[in-house]
NUBALUM-6516 format. One line per field, with one value per residue: residue number from 0; residue in three letters; x negated, y, z negated of N, C-alpha, C, O, CB in turn. Coordinates in steps of 0.2 Angstrom, whole numbers. Glycine has a CB too. Layout:
N
k	NUM ...
r	ALA ...
n_u	X ...
n_v	Y ...
n_w	Z ...
ca_u	X ...
ca_v	Y ...
ca_w	Z ...
c_u	X ...
c_v	Y ...
c_w	Z ...
o_u	X ...
o_v	Y ...
o_w	Z ...
cb_u	X ...
cb_v	Y ...
cb_w	Z ...
//
This chain:
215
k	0 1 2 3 4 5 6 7 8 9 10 11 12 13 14 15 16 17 18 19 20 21 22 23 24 25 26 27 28 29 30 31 32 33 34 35 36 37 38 39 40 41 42 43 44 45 46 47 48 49 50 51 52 53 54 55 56 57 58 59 60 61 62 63 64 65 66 67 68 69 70 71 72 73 74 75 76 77 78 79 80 81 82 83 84 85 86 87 88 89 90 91 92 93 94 95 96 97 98 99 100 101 102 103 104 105 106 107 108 109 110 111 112 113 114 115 116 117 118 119 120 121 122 123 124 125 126 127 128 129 130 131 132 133 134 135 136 137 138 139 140 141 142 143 144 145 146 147 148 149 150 151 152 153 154 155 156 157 158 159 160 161 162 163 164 165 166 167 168 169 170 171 172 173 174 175 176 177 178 179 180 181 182 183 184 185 186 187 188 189 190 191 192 193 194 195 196 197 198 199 200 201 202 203 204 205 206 207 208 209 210 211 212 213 214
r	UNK UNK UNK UNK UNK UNK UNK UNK UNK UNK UNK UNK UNK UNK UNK UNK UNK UNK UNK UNK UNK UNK UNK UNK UNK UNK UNK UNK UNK UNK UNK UNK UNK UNK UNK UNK UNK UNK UNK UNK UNK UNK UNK UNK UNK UNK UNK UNK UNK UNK UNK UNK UNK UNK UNK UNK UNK UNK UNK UNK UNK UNK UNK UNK UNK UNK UNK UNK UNK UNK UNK UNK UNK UNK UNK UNK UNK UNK UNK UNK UNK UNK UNK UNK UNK UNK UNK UNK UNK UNK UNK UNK UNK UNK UNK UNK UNK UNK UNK UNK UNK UNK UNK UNK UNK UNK UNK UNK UNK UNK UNK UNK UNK UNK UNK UNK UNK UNK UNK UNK UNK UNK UNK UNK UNK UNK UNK UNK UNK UNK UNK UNK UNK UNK UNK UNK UNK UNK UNK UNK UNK UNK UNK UNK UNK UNK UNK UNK UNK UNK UNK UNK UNK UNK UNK UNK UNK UNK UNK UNK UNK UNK UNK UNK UNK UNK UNK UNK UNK UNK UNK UNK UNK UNK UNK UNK UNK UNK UNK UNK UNK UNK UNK UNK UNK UNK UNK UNK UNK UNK UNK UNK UNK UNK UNK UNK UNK UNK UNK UNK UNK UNK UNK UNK UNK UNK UNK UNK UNK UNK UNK UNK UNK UNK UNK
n_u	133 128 125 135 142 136 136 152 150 142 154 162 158 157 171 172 164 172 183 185 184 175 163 145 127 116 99 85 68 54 40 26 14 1 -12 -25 -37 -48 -62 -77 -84 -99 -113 -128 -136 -143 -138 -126 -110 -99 -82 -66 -56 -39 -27 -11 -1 15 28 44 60 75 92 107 124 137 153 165 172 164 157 143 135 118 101 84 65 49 33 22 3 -10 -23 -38 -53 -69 -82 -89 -100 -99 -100 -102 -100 -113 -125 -135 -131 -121 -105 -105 -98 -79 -70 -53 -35 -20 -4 14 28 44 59 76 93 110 123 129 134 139 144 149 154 149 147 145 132 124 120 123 117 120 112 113 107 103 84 69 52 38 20 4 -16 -33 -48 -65 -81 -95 -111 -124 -140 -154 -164 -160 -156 -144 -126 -112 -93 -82 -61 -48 -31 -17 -1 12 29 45 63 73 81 88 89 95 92 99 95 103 99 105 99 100 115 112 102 90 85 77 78 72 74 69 70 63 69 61 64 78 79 82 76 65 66 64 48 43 47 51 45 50 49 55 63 80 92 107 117
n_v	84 88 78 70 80 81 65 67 76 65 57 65 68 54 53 62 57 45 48 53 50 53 53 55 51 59 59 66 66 76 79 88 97 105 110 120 129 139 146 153 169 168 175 176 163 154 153 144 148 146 143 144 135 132 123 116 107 100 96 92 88 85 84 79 81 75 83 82 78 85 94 97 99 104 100 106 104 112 110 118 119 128 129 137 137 145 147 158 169 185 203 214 228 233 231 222 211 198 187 171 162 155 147 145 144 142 143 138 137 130 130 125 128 126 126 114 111 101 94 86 67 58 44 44 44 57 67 85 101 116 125 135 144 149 151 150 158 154 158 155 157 152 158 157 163 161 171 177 185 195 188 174 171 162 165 163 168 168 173 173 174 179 168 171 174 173 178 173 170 154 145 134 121 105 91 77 59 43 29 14 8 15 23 34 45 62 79 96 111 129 143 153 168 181 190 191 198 200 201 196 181 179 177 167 155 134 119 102 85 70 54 49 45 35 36
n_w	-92 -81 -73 -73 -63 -51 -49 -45 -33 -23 -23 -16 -3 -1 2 12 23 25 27 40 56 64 59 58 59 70 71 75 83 90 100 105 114 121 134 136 146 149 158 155 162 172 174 171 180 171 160 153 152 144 139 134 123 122 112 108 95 90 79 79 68 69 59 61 54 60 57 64 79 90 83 71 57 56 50 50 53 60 64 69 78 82 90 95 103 105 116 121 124 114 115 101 90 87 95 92 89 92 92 94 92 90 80 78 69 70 61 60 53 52 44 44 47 51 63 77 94 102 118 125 122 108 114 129 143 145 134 132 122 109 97 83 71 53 50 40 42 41 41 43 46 47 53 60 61 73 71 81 80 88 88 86 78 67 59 48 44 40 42 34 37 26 22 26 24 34 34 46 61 73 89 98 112 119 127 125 133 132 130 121 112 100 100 110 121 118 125 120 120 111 103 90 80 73 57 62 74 93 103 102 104 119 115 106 111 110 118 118 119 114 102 100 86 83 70
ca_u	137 123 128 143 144 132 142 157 146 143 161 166 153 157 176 175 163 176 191 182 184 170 158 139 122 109 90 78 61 51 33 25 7 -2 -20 -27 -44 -52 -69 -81 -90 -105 -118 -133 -136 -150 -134 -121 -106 -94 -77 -62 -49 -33 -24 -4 5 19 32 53 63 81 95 113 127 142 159 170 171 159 153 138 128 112 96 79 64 46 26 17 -4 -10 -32 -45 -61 -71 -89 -90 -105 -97 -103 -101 -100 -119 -132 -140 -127 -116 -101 -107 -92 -75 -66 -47 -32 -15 1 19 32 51 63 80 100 116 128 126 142 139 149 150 154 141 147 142 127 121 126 118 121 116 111 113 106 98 78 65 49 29 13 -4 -21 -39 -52 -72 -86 -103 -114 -130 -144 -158 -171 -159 -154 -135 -122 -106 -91 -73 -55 -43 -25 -12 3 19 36 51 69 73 86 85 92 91 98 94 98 101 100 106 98 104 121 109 95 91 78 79 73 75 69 70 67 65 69 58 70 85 76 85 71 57 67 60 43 45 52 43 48 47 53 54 68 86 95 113 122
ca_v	88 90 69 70 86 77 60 71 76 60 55 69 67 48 53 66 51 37 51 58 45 55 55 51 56 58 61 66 66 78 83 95 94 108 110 126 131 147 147 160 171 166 180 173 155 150 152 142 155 142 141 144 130 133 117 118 102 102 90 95 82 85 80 84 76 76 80 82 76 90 97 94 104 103 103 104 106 110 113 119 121 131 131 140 136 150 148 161 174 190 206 218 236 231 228 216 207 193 183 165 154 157 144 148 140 146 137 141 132 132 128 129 125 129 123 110 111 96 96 78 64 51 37 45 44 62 74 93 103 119 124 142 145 152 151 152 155 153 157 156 155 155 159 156 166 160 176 175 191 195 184 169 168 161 167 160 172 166 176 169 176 174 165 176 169 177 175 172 163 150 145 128 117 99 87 67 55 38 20 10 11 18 23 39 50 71 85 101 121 131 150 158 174 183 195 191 202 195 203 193 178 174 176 161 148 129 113 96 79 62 51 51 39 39 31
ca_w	-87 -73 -69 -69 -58 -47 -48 -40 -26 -20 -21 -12 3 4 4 20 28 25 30 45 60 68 56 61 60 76 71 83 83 98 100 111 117 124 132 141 147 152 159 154 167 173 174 173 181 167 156 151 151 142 139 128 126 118 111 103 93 87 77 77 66 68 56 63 53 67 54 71 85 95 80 68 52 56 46 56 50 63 61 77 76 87 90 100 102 109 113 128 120 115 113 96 91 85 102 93 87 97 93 98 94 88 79 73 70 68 59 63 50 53 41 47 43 56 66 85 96 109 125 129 115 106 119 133 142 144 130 131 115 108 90 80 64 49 47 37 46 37 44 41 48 47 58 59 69 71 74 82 82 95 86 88 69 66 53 49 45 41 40 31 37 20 22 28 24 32 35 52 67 76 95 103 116 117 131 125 137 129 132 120 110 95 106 118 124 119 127 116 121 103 100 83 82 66 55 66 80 96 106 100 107 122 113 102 116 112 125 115 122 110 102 97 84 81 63
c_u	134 124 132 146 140 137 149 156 146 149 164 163 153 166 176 171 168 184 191 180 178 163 151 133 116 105 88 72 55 44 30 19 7 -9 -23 -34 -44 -59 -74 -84 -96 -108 -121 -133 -137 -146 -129 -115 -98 -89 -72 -57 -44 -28 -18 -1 8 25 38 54 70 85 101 118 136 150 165 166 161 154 150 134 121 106 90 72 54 40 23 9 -6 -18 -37 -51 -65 -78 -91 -93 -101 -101 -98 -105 -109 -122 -133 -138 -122 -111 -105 -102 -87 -69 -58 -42 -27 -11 5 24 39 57 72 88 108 120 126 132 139 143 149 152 149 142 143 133 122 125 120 123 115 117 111 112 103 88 73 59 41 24 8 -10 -29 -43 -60 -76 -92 -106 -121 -134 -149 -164 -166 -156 -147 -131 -116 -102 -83 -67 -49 -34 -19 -6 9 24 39 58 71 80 83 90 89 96 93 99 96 102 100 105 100 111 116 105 95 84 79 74 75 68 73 67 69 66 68 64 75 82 77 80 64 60 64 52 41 47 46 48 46 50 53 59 75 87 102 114 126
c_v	88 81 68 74 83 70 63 72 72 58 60 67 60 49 56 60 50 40 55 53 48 57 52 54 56 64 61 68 68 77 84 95 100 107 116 128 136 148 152 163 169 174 181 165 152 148 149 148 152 144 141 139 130 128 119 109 104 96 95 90 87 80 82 77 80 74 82 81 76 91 95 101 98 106 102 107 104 114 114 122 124 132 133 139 139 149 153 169 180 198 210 223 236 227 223 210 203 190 176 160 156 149 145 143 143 142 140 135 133 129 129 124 129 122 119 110 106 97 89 73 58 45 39 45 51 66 80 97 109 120 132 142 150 150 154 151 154 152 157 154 155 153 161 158 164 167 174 181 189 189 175 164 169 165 168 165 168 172 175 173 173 173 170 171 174 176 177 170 161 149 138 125 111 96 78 63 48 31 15 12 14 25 30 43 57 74 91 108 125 137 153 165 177 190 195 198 199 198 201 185 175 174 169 153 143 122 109 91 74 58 50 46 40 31 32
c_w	-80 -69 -68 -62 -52 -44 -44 -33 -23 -19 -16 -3 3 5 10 22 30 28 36 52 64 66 54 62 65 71 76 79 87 96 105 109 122 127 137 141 151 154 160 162 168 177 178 172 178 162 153 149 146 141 134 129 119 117 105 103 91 84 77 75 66 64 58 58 57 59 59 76 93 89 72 61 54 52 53 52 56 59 69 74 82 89 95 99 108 110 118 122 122 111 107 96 89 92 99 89 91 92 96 99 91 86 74 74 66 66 58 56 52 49 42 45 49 57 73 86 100 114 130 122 114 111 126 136 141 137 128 124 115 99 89 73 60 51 45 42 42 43 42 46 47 55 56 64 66 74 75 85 88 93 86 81 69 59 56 45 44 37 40 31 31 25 21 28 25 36 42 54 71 82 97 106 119 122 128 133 133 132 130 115 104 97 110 115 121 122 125 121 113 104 91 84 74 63 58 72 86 102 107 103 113 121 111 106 115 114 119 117 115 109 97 93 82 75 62
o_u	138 125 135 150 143 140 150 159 150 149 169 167 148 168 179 175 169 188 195 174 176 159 150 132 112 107 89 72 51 42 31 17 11 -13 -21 -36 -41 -63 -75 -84 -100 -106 -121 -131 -136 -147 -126 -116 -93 -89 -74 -54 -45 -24 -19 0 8 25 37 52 70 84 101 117 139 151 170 160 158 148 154 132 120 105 90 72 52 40 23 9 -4 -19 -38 -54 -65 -81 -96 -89 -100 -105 -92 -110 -112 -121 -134 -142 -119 -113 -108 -102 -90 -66 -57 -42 -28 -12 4 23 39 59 74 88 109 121 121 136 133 147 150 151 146 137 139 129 117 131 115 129 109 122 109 116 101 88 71 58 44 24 8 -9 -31 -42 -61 -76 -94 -103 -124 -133 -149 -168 -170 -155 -144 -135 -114 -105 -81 -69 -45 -31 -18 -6 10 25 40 58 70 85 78 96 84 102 87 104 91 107 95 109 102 112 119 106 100 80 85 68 81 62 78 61 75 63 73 66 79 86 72 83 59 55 62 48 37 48 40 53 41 56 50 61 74 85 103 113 129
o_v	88 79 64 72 85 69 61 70 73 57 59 64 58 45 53 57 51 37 59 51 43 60 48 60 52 69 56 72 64 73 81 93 101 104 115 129 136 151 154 159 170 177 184 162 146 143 154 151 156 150 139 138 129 127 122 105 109 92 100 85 92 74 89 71 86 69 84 82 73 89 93 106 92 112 100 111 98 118 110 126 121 139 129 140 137 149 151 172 181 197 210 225 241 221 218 206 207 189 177 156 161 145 145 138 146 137 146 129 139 125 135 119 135 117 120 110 108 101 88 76 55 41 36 46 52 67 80 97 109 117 136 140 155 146 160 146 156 147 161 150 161 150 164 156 164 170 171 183 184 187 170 158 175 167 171 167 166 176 176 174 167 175 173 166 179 172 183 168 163 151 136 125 110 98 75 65 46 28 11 18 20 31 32 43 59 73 93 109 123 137 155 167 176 194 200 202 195 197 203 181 169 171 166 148 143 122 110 92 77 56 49 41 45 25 29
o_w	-75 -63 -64 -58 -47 -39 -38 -29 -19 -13 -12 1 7 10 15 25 36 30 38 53 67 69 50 64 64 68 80 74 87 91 110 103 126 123 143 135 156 150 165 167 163 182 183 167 178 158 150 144 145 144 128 135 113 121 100 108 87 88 75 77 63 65 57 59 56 57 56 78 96 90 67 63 53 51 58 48 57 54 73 70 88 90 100 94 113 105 121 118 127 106 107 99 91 93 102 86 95 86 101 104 87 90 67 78 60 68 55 57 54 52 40 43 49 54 75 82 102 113 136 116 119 112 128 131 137 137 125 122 117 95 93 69 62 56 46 45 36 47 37 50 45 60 51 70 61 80 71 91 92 97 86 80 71 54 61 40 49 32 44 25 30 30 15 31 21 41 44 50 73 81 98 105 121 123 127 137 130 137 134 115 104 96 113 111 122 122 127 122 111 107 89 89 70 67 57 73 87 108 111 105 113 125 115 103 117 111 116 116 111 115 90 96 80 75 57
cb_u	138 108 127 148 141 124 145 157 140 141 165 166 147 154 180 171 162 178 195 175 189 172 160 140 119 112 84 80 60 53 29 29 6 -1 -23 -23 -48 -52 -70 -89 -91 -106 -121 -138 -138 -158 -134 -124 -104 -95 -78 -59 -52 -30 -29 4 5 21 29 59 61 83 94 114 126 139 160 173 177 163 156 132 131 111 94 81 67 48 20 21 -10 -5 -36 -45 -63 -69 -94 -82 -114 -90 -106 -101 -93 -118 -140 -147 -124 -122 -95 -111 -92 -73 -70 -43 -35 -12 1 20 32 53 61 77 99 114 132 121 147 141 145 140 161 143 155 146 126 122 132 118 122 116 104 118 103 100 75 65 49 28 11 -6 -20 -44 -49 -73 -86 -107 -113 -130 -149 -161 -176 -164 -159 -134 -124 -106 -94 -71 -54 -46 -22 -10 3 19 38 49 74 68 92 83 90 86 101 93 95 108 95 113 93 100 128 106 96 100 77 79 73 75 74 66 71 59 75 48 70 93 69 95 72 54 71 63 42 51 54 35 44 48 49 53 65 92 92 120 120
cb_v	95 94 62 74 94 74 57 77 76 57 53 78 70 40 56 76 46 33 57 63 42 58 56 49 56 62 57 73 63 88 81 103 86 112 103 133 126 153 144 157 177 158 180 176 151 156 155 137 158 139 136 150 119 139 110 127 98 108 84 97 78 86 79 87 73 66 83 89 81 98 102 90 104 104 97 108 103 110 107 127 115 136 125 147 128 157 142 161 174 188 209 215 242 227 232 218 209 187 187 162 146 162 139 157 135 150 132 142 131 130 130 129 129 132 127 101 117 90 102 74 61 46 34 48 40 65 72 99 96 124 120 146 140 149 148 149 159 146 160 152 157 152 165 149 177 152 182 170 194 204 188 168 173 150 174 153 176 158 179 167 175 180 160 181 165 185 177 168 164 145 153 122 123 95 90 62 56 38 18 4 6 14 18 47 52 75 85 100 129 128 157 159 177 186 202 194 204 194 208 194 180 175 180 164 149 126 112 96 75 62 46 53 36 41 30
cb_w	-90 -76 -71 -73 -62 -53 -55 -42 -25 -22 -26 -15 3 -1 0 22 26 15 23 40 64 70 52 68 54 87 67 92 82 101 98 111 120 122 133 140 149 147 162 149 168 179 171 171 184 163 156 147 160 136 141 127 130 120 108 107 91 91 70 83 58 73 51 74 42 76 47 72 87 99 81 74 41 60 38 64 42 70 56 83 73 87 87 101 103 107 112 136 122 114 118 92 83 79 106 90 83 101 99 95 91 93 78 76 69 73 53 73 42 58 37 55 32 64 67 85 101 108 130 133 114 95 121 133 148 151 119 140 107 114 88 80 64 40 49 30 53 31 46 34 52 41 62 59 70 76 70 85 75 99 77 92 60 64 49 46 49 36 43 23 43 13 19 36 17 33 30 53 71 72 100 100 124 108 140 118 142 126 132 117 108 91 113 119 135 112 134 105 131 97 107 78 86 68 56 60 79 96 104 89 106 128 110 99 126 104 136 108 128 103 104 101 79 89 57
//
């Protein structure tokens, strides 16, 4: 019964295809590249006062299958890492203890499922669109402290954030630019918004460029 019922599926979703003159799928594929540096206070000169530098990647894949004209169901599915590397010497609730280095590292998942309106059609060169959806969001992180006392003896120290899964929306708006008839450039902005909390929206906002295909 579960292959038959299956076999059906498929025929039905190659009938709306074959009966749907507008029926087409654009993938895109962004990625987003951060890099930020902070440079410690300098004190004392004898001292190297180093530097925090904070790096974010991030991959988006979009799947939008276009069953009208304008409008598409969209799957999408991203990972953003997000890592700091602290070594600027800090103090603790303990004088004779220090902070020496800070290595963490943060992971943001997106899992996500809606609707895309477009506002141009697949021929044209430009088509800006936006997106509304469900998603799911997942986090996790750890984090690694080197500690170092007054006599200059090291100890290593990790804090392992558990993995938070929770239901979410999603917001985006993606500009194609089309080079060849398959072909194009994207440029998308994306905000999650955790619990459907439309207030945390512009916390959330991440810029990704890369490239479109249409079939």
């Amino acid at each position: 019964m579960q292959s038959f019922n299956l076999k059906n599926l498929f025929v039905l979703l190659a009938f709306c295809i074959s009966a749907n003159a507008y029926s087409y799928v654009d993938l895109n594929v962004n990625y987003s590249f951060s890099k930020r540096k902070v440079e410690g206070i300098e004190v004392d000169t004898s001292v190297d006062p180093g530097e925090a530098i904070t790096t974010t990647t991030g991959i988006n894949a979009v799947w939008a299958w276009y069953l009208w004209e304008y409008t598409a169901l969209e799957f999408n599915y991203s990972e953003y890492v997000e890592r700091l590397e602290d070594d600027r010497r800090k103090a603790t609730d303990d004088a004779n203890i220090a902070i020496k280095n800070i290595d963490s590292s943060f992971t943001t998942t997106v899992r996500g499922v809606g609707i895309r309106q477009s506002f141009a059609g697949r021929k044209s060169r430009i088509v800006p669109s936006i997106s509304i959806g469900y998603a799911e969001l997942t986090t996790s992180g750890l984090s690694t402290y080197t500690l170092v006392d007054a006599s200059g003896n090291e100890a290593t120290g990790s804090l392992l954030k558990d993995k938070e899964v929770s239901s979410s929306s999603y917001a985006s708006f993606m500009l194609r630019i089309k080079l060849t008839q398959l072909m194009g450039i994207s440029f998308m902005a994306k905000t999650v918004m955790p619990e459907f909390n439309q207030d945390e929206a512009d916390k959330n906002i991440t810029y990704s460029a890369g490239f479109s295909w249409m079939f």
